[in-house]
N, C-alpha and C positions, 0 to 999 in steps of 0.2 A: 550407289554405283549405277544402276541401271537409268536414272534422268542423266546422270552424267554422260554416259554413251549411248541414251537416243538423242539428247542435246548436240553430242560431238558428231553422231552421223547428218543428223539433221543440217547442221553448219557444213559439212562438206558435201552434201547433195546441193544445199541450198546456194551457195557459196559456188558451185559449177555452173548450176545457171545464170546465177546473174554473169558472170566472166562469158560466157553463150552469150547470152543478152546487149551483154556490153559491147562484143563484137559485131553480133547484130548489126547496131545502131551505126558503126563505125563504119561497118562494109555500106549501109545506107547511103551514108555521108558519103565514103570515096568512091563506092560502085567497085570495091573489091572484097572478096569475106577472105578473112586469115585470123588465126588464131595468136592472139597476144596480150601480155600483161597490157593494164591499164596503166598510167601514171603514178608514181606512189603514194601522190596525195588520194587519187581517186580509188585508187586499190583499199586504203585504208577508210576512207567511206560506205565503201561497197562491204569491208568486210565488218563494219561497224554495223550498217544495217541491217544485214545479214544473222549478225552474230545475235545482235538485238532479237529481230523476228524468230531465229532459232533458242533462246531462253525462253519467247513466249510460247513456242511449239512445245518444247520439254515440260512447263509448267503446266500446258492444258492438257498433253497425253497427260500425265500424271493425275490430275484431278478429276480427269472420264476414266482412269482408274481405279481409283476409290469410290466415284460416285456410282460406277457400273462394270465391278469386274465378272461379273458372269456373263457380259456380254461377250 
């Protein structure tokens, strides 16, 4: 339970930034910043790699777990 919901927080911190990020780039582009979904193809990219980078988060807290929990 517990990689499951440092996995899930991790996806939704991780997952806010880039949607920040993404806007960013956008306000770049038009010289305005506002807050908005991406496209739903690129939404589902964004949360693919996201979601990805957050399994690899959940896997290595987990195993600086076991390798050092007295830390």
């Amino acid at each position: 339970m517990g990689g499951v919901l440092v996995t899930g927080i991790t996806f939704g911190v991780f997952m806010a930034e880039a949607l920040i990020h993404y806007n960013m780039g956008t306000a770049k582009a038009e010289g305005e910043f506002r807050l908005r979904l991406p496209p739903p193809q690129e939404l589902v990219k964004i949360a693919a790699v996201t979601g990805a980078f957050s399994l690899l988060s959940g896997v290595l807290i987990r195993n600086a777990q076991r390798i050092a929990p007295k830390l």
